[in-house]
TIDOGU-399988 format. One record per residue (C-alpha): x, y, z; residue in one letter; residue number from 1. Coordinates in steps of 0.001 Angstrom, whole numbers, padded with zeros to 6 digits, m for minus. Each point is the difference from the previous one (the first is absolute). Example, Ala and Ser with C-alpha at 12.3 -4.5 7.8 and 13.67 -1.06 7.14 Angstrom:
! TIDOGU-399988
(node (012300,m004500,007800),A,1);
(node (001370,003440,m000660),S,2);
//
This chain:
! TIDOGU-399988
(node (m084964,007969,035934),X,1);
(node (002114,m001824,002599),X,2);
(node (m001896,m001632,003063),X,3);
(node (000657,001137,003446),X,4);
(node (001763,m003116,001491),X,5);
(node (m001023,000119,003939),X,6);
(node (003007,m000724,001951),X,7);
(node (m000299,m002464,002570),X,8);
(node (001065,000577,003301),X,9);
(node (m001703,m002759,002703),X,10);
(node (m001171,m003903,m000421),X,11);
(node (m003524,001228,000239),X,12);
(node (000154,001810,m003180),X,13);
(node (001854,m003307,m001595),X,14);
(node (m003211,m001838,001134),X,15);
(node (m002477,003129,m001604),X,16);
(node (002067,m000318,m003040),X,17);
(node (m000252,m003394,m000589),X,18);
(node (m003648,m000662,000579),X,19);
(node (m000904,002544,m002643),X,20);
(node (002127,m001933,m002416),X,21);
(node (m000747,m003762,m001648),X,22);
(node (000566,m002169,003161),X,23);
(node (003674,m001799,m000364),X,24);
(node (000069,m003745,000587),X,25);
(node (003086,m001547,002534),X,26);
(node (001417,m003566,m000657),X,27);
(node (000678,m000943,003813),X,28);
(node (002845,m003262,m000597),X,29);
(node (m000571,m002717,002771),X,30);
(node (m002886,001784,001188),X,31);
(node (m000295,m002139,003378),X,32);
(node (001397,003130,002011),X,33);
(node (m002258,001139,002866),X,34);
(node (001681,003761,m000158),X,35);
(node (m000074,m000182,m003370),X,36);
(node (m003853,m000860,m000740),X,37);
(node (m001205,002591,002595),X,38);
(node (002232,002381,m001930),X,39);
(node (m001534,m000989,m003716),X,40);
(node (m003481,m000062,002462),X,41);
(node (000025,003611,001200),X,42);
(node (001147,001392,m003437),X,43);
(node (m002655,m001430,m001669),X,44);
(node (m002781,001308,001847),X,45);
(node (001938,003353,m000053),X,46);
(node (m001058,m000250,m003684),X,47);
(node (003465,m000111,m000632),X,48);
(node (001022,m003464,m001827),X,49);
(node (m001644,m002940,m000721),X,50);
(node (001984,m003586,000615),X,51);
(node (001349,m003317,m001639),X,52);
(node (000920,m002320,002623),X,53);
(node (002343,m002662,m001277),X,54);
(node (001247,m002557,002687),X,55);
(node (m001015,m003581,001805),X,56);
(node (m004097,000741,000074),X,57);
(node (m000223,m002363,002874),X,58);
(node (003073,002515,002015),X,59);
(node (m001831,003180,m001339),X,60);
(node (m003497,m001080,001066),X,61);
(node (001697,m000869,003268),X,62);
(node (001433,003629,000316),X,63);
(node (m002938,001779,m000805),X,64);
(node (m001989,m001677,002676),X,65);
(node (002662,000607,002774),X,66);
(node (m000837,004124,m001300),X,67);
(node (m003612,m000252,m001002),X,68);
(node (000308,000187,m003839),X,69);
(node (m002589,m000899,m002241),X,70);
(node (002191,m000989,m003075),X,71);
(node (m002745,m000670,m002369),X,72);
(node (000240,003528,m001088),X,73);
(node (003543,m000260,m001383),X,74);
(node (001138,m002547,m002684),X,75);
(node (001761,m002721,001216),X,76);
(node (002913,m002195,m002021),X,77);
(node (000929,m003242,001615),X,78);
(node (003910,m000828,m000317),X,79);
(node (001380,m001765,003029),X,80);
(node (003849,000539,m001226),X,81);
(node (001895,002784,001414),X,82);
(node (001760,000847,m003197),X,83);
(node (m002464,m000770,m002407),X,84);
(node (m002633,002367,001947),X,85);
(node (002837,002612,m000296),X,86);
(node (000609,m000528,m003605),X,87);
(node (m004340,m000027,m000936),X,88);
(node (m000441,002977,002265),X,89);
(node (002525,002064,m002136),X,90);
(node (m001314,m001469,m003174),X,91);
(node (m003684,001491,001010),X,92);
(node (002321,003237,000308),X,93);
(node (001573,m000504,m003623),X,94);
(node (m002819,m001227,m001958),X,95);
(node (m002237,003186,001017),X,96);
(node (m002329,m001665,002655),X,97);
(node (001294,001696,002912),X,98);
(node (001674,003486,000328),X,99);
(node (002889,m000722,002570),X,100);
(node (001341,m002948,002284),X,101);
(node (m000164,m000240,003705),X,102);
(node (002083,m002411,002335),X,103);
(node (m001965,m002062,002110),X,104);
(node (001565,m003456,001439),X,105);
(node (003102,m000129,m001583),X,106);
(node (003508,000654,000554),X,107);
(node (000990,003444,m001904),X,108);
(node (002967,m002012,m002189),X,109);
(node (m002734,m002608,m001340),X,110);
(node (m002541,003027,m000837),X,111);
(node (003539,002377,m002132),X,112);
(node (000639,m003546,m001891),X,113);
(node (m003790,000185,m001305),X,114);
(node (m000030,003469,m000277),X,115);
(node (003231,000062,m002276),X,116);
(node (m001010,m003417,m002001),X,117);
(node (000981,000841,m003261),X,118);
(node (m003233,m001315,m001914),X,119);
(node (m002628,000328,002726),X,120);
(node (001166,003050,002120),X,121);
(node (000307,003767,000062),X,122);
(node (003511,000616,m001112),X,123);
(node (000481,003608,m001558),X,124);
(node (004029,000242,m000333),X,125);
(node (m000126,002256,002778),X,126);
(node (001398,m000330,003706),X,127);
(node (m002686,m000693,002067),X,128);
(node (m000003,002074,003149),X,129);
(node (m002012,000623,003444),X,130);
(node (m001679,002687,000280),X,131);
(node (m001803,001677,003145),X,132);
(node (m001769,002669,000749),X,133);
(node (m000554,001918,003030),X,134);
(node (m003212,001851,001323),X,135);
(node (002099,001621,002850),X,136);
(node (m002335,002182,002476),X,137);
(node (001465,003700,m000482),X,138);
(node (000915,m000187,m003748),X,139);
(node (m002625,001568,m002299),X,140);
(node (001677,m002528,m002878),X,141);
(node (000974,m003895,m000606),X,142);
(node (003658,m001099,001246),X,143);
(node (000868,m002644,m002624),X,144);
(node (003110,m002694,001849),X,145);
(node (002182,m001855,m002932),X,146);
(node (001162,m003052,000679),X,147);
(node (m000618,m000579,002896),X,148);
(node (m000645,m004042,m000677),X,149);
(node (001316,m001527,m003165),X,150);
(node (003540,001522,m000989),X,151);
(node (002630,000274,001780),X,152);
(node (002910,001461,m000572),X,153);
(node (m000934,001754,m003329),X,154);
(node (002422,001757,m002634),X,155);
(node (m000548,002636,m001969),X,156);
(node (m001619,m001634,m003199),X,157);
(node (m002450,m001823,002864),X,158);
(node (m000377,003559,001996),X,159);
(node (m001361,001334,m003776),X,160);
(node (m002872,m002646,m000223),X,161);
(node (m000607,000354,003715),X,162);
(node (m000861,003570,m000279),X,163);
(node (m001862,m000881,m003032),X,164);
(node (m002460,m002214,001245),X,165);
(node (m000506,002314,002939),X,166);
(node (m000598,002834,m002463),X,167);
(node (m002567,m001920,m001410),X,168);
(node (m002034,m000591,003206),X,169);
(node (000433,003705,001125),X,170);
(node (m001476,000401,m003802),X,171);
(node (m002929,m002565,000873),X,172);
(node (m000657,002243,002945),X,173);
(node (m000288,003306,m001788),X,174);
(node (003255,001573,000367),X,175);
(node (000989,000805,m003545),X,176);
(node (003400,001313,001122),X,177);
(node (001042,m001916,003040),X,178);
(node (002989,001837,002054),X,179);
(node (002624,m003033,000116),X,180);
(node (002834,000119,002672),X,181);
(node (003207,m002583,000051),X,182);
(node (000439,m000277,003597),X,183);
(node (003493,000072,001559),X,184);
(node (001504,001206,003383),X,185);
(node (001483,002924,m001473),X,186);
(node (m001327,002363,m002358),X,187);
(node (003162,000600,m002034),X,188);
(node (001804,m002204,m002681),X,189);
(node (003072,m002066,001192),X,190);
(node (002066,m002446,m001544),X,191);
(node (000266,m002637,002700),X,192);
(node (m003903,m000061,000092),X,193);
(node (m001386,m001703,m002918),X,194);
(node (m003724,000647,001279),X,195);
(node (001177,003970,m000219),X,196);
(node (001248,m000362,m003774),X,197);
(node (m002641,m002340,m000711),X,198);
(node (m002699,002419,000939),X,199);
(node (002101,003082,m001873),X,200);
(node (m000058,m002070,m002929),X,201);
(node (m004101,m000658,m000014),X,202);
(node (m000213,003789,000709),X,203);
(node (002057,000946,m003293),X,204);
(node (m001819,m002465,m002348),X,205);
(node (m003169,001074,001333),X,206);
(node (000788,003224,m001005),X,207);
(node (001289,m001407,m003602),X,208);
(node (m003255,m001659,m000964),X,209);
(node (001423,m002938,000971),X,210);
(node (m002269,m000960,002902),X,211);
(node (m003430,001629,m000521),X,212);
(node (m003504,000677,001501),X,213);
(node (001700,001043,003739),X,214);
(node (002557,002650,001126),X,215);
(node (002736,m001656,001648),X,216);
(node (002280,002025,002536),X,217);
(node (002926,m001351,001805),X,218);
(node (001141,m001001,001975),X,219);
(node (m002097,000977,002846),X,220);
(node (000202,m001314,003574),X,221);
(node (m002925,m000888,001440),X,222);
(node (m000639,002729,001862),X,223);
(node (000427,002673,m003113),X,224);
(node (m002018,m001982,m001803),X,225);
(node (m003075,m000329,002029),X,226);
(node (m000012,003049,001987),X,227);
(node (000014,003917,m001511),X,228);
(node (000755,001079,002946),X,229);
(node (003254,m002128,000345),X,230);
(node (001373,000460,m003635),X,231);
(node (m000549,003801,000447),X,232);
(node (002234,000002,003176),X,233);
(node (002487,m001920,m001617),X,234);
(node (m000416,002595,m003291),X,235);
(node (m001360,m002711,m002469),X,236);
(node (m002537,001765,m002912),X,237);
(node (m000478,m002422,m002378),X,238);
(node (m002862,m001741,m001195),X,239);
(node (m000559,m002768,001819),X,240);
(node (001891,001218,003167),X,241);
(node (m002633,m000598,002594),X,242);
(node (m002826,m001136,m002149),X,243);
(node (000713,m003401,m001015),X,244);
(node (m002494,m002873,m001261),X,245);
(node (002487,m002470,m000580),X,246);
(node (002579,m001092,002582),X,247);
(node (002706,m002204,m002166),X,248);
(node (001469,m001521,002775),X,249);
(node (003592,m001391,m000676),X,250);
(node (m000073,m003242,001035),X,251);
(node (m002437,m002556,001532),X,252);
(node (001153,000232,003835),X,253);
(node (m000407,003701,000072),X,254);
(node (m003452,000258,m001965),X,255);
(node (m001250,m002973,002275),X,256);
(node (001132,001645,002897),X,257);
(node (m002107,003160,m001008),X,258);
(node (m003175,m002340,m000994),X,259);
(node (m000386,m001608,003600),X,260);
(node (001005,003853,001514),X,261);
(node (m002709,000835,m001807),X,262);
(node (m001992,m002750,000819),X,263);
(node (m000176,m000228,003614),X,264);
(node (000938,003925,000835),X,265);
(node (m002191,002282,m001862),X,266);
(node (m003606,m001494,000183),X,267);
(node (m000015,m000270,m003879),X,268);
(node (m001811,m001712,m002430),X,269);
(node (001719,m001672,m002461),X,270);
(node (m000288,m003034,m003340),X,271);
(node (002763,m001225,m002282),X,272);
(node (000019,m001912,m002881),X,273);
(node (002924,m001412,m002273),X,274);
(node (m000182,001946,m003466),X,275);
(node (002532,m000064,m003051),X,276);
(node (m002036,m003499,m000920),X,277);
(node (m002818,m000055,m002875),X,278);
(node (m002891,000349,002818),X,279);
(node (000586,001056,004021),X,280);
(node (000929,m002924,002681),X,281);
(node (m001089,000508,003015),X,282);
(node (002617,m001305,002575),X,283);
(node (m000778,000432,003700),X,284);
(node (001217,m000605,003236),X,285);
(node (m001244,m002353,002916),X,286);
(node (001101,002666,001671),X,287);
(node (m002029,002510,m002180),X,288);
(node (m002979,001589,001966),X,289);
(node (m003799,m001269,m001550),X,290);
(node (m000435,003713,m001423),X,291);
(node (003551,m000144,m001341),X,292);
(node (m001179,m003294,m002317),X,293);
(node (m003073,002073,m001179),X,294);
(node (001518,002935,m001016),X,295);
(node (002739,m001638,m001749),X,296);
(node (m003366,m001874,m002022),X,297);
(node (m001085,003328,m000342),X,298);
(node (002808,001899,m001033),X,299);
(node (000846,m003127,m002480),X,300);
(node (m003593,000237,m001537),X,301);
(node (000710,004114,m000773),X,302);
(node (003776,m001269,m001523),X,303);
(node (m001907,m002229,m001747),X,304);
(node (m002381,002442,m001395),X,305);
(node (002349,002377,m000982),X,306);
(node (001965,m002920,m002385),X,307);
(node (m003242,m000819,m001335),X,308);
(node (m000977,003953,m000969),X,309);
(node (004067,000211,m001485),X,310);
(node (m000192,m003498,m002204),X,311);
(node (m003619,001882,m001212),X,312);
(node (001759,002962,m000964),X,313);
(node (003009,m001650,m001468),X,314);
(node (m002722,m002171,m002059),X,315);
(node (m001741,003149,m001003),X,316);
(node (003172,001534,m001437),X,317);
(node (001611,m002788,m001439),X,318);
(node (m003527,m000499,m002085),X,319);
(node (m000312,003628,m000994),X,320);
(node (003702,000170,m001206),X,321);
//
């Protein structure tokens, strides 16, 4: 008999999830980030995660004062080198001693270079891709924003691993068939806009068995594909019309653009975490509220989880064939 997977809906049920699961361990690179340590500080007495802090001990001793740490509960690896912290935090990723990688100190480009380190680091094949999600106050259900941070101008073969990876988080959060919408201004297919015949062709080999594990519909303005109300006025029926998880954004600018909307209009709660690499990278902003760095620990540590119940099951098979 199939178990019941509980779809979740809000970051307090990410956090309930998580501490009734074996507690995931994040590799925090240059770890001498005040923001950063109260982050990794909070989810750990949440029950959340536990911590490796890799980074100048003398800077990360310093840091933790300035916040009141104690950092003799977490394990601390001395490496004064920018790059070379970068490179042993992934490694702690890759070898199996941590679950996922967070950015601390360290310029994003310096942390990818480790990250896609062809000996040491998490390289899967696939694009890697941002990936947020949304606890917006009125929706009984996740909004999931792609990419809103890493690619920019994406074509189709990149919009196909972009909805991917996103498929996989909604799949990490219990939605076994997440409703997928290309947005676009318009809801009908034209020529002179690629993001229009880009999203009719993800529609069409979603329903070949091409793309798989979602229903994709488009394309869908924004409006018909996050309210019923609005796609019924404007006659839309399908599947997705109204109900969307997934918001494929076309490019960058505009899913950016509905990030910070987001952000600083609605009151929401909200993580994100880079996925399409071997383990989750957690990426934030300076900008990035304190609760926005926790949940994106959080929601990492259930991503996390969820690759580590799929390689189990793939190990299970693979023996019993």
């Amino acid at each position: 008999m199939t178990e019941k997977v509980r779809v979740i809906k809000r970051f307090d049920q990410i956090f309930a999830k998580i501490q009734n699961n074996n507690t995931k361990k994040v590799a925090v690179a240059v770890a001498q980030d005040e923001e950063v340590l109260e982050a990794v500080r909070d989810a750990k007495t949440a029950g959340a995660v536990d911590a490796i802090l890799v980074g100048d001990k003398q800077k990360i001793q310093a840091a933790a004062e300035k916040i009141g740490l104690d950092i003799t509960g977490f394990e601390l690896i001395h490496q004064p080198n920018l790059e070379r912290a970068a490179l042993e935090t992934v490694e702690l990723v890759s070898t199996g001693r941590a679950d996922m990688v967070m950015k601390g100190l360290i310029d994003t480009a310096s942390l990818l270079k480790a990250v896609l380190n062809k000996e040491k680091g998490l390289r899967t094949g696939q694009l890697i891709s941002h990936v947020a999600v949304f606890e917006v106050p009125g929706f009984n259900r996740f909004l999931l924003i792609t990419d809103a941070a890493f690619n920019m101008y994406p074509d189709l073969k990149a919009k196909i691993d972009i909805l991917k990876n996103a498929v996989a988080v909604a799949h990490a959060l219990g939605v076994r068939n997440p409703k997928v919408a290309p947005i676009c201004a318009v809801e009908v297919v034209n020529p002179d806009s690629p993001a229009t015949t880009d999203a009719a062709i993800l529609s069409k080999m979603n329903d070949r068995g091409q793309i798989t594990g979602c229903v994709v519909d488009g394309p869908l303005a924004l409006d018909t594909a996050i309210s019923e109300r609005a796609a019924s006025h404007k006659g839309l029926s399908g599947p997705v019309a109204g109900k969307a998880d997934i918001f494929l954004l076309p490019n960058f600018e505009v899913a950016n653009v509905m990030y910070k909307t987001l952000t600083y209009t609605s009151k929401a709660k909200y993580g994100g975490i880079l996925v399409g690499t071997a383990a989750p990278v957690i990426i934030t902003s300076r900008a990035d509220s304190h609760k926005a760095k926790v949940n994106s620990i959080v929601l990492a540590a259930l991503v996390a989880n969820q690759n580590g119940q799929l390689l189990s099951q793939n190990t299970e098979k693979h023996l019993g064939d």
